[in-house]
Backbone as a ProteinNet text record, in pm:
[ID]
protein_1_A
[PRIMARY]
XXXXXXXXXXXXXXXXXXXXXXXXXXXXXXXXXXXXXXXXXXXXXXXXXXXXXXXXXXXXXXXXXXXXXXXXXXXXXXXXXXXXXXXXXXXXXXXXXXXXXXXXXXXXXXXXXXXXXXXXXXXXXXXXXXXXXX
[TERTIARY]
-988.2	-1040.6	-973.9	-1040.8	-993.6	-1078.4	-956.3	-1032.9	-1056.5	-1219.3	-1218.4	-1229	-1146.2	-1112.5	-1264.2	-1277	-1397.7	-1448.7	-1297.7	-1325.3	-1413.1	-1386.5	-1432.3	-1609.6	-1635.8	-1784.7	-1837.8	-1747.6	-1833.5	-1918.8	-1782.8	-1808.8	-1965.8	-1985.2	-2116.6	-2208.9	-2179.3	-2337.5	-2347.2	-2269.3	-2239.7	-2326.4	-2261.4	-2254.8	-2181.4	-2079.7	-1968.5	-1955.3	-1967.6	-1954.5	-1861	-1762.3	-1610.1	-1553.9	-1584.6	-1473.8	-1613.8	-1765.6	-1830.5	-1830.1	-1831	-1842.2	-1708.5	-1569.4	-1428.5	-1469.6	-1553.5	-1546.4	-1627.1	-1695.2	-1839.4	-1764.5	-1710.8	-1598.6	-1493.8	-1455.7	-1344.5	-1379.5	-1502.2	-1573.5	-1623.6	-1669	-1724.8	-1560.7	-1495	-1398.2	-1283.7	-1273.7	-1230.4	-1329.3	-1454.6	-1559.2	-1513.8	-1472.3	-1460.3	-1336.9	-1243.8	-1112.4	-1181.8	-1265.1	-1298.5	-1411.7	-1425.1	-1501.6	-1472.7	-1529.2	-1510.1	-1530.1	-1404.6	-1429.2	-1377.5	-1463.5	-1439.9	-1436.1	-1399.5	-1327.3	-1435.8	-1396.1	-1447.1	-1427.4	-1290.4	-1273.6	-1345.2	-1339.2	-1424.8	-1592.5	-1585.4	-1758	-1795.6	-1669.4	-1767	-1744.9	-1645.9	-1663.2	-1755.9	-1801.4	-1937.6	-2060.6	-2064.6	-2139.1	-2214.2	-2119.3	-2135	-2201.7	-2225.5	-2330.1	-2463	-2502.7	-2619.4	-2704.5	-2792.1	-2895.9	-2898.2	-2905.5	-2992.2	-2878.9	-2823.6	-2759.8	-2821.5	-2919.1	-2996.9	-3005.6	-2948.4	-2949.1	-2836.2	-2688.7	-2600.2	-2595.5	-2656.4	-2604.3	-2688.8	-2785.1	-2859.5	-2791.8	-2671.6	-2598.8	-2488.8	-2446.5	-2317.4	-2403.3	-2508.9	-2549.8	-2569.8	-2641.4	-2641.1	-2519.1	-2414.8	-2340.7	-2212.6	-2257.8	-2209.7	-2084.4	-2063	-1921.7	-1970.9	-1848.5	-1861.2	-1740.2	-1830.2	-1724.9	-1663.7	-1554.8	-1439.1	-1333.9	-1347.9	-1292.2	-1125.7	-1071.5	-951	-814.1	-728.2	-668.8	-600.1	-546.9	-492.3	-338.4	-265	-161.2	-161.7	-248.5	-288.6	-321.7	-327	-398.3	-272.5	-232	-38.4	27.3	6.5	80.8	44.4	-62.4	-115.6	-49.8	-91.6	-0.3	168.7	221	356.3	367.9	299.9	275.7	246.8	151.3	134.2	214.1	304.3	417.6	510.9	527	636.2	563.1	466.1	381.5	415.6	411.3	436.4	558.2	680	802.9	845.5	776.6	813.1	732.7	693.4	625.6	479.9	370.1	236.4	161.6	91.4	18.8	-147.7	-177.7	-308.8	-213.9	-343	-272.7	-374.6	-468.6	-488.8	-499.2	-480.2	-438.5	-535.3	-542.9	-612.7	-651.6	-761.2	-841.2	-725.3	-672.4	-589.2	-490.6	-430.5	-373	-392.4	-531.4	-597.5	-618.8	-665.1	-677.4	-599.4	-457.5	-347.2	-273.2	-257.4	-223.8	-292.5	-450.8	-527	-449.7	-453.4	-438.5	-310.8	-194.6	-71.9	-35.2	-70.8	-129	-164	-299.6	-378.1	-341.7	-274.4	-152.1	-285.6	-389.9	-509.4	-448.6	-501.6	-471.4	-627.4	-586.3	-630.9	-727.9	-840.8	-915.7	-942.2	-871.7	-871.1	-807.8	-845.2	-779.2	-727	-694	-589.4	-505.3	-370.6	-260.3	-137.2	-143.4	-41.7	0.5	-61.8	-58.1	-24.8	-72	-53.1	66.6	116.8	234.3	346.4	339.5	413.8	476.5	367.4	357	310.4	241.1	252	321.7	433.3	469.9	406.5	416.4	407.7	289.5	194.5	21.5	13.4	-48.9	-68.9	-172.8	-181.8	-281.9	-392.6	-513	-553.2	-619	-561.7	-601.4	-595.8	-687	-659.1	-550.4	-443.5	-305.4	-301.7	-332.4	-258.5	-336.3
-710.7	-612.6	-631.7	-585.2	-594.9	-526.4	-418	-348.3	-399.3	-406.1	-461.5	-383	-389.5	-309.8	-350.8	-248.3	-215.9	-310	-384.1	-508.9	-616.9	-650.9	-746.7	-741.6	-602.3	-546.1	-541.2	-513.7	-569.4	-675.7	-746.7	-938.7	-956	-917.8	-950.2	-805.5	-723.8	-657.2	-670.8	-729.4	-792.3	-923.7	-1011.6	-1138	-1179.1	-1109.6	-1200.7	-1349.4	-1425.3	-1520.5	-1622.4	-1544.9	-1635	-1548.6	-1445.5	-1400.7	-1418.4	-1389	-1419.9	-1561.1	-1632.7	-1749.3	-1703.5	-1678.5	-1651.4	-1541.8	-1415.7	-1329.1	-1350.2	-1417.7	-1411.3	-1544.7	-1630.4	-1724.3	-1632.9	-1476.6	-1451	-1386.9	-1344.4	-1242.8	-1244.6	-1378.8	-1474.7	-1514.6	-1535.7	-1563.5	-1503.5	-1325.4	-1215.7	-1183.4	-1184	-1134	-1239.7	-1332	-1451.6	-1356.7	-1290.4	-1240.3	-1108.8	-1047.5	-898.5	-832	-722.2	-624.7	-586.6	-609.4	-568	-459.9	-371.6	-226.5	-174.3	-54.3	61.6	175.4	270.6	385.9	466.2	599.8	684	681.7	642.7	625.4	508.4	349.1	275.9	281.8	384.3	411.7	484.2	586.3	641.2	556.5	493.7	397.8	274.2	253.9	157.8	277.6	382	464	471.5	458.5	437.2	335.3	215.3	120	169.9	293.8	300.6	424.4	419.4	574	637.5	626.9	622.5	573.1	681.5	686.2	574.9	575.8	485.3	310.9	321.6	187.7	136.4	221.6	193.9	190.1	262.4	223.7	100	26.4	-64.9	-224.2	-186.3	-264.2	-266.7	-174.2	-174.7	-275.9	-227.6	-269.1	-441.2	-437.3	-631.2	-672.9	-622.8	-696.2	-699.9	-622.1	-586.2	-523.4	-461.1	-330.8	-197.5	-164.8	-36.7	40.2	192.6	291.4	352.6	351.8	407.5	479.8	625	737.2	687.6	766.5	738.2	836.7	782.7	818.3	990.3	1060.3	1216.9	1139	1050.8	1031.5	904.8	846.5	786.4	873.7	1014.6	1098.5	1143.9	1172	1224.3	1104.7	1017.6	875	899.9	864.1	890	998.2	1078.6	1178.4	1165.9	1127.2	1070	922.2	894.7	720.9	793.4	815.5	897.4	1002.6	1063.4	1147.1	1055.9	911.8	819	788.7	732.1	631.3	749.4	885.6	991.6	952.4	1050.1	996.1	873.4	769.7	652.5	660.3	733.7	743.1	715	698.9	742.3	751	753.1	896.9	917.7	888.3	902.6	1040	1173.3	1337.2	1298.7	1238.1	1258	1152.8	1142.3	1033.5	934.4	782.4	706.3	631.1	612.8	539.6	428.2	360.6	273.8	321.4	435.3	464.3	528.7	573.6	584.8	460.1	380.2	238	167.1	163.4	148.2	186	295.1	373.3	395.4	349.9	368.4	194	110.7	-28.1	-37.1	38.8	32.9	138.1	295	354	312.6	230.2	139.9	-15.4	-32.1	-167.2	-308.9	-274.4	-372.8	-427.8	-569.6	-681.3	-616.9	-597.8	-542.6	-687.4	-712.4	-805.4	-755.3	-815.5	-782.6	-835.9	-817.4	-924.3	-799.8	-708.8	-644.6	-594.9	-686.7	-704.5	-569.4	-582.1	-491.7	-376.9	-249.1	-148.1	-159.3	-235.1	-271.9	-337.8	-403.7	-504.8	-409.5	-300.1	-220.7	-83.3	-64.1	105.3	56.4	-31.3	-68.1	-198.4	-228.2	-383.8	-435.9	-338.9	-392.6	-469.7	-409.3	-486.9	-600.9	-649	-793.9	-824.6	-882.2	-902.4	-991	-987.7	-1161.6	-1134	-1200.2	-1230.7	-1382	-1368	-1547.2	-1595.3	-1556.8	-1629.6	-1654.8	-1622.8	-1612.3	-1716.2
1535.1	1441.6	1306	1216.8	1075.1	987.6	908.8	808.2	688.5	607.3	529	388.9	284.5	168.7	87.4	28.4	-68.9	-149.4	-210.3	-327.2	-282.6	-119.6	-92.9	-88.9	-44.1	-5.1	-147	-233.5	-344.4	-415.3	-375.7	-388.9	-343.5	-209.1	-197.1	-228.2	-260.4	-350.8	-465	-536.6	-654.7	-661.4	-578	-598.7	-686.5	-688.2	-799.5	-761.7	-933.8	-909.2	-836.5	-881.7	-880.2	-719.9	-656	-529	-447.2	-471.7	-301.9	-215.3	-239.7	-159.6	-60.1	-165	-76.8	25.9	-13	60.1	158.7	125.9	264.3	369.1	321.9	432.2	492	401	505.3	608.7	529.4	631.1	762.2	732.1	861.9	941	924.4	981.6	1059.1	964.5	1061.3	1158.2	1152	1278	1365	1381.2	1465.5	1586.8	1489.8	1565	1614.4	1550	1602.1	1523.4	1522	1459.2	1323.1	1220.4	1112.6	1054.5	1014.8	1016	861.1	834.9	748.9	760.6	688.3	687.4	603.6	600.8	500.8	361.3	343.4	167.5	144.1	196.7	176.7	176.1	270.7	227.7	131.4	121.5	-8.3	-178.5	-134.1	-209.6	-257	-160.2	-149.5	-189.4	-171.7	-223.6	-373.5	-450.2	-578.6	-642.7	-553	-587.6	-553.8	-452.6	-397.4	-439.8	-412.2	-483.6	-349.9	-219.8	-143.2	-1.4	64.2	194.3	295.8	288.9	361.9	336.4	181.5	131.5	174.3	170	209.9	388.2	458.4	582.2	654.3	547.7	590.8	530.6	391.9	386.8	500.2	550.3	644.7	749.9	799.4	934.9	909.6	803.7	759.9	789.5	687.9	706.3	840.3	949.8	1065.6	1020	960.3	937.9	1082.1	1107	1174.8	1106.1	1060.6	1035.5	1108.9	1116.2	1199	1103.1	1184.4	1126.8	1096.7	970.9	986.5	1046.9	1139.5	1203.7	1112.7	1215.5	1138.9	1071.4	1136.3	1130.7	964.1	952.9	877	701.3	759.8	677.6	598.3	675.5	645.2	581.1	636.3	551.6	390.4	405.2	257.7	170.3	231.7	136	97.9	192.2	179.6	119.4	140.7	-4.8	-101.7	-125.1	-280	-315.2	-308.2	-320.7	-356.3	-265.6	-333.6	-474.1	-492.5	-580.4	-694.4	-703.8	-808	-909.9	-779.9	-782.4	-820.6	-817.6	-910.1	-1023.1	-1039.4	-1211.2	-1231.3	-1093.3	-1068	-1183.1	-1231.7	-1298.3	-1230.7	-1196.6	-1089.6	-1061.4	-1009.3	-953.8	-849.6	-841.5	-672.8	-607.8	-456.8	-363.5	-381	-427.5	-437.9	-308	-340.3	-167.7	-104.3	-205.1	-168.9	-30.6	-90.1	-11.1	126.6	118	250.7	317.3	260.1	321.9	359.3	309.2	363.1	451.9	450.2	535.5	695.1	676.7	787.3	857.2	776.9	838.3	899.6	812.9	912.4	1027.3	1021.4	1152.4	1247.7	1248.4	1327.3	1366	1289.6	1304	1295.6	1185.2	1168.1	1056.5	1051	935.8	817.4	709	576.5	485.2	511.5	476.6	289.1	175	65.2	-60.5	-164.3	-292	-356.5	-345.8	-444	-352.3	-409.8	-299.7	-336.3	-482.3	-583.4	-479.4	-482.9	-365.8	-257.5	-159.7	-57.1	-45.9	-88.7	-101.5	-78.3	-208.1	-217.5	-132.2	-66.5	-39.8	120.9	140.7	273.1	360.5	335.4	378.5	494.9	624.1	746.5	755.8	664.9	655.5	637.2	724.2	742.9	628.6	522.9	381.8	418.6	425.7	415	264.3	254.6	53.6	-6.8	-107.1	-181.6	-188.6	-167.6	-192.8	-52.2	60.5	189.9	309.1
[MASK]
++++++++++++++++++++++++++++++++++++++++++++++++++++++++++++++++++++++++++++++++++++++++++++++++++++++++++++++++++++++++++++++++++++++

């Protein structure tokens, strides 16, 4: 299994030039290990590209994602990452998806399929990254 962060789901409704080819090879390549999964902050994040609930859950289903709720304990993390992320001088006032997404991947002890490492690096070590550098 492997959760896949938002940036990458962009790549392909985008079609960015320069990250889809990377994303649609990684993509194909975590399904090889398991199920490729998202969360609620990632969906409603993918939201924002769409008019139409229906458009989006017909992208999830293409591209074989399953949403999977995120853990309570995961929920609490977050809030305690972002309380650090403050305390070091933050300025975002409310909890950024990141940190739901992070937090869900190390809870769940899933490898984090994604190119923005910054956050994660930081606020979650134990997360296993797969990113362009890795």
């Amino acid at each position: 299994m492997t959760l896949v962060d938002t940036n990458v789901l962009l790549d392909l409704v985008t079609d960015d030039p320069r990250w889809a080819d990377w994303s649609v090879a990684q993509l194909e390549a975590a399904s090889l290990a398991g199920p490729l999964l998202i969360n609620d902050a990632i969906y409603a994040e993918l939201a924002v590209r769409y008019g139409r609930i229906e458009e989006l859950d017909a992208f999830i289903a293409e591209a074989g994602l399953e949403l999977t709720p995120m853990p309570r304990a995961a929920l609490f993390l977050s809030g305690k990452v972002f309380t650090r992320y403050r305390r070091a001088g933050g300025t975002r006032t409310g909890v950024l998806p990141d940190f739901f997404i992070g937090a869900h991947a190390a809870v769940a002890d899933l490898p984090l399929l994604t190119r923005d490492v910054g956050r994660y690096r930081s606020y979650f070590p134990t997360v296993r990254l797969i990113t362009p550098e890795s």
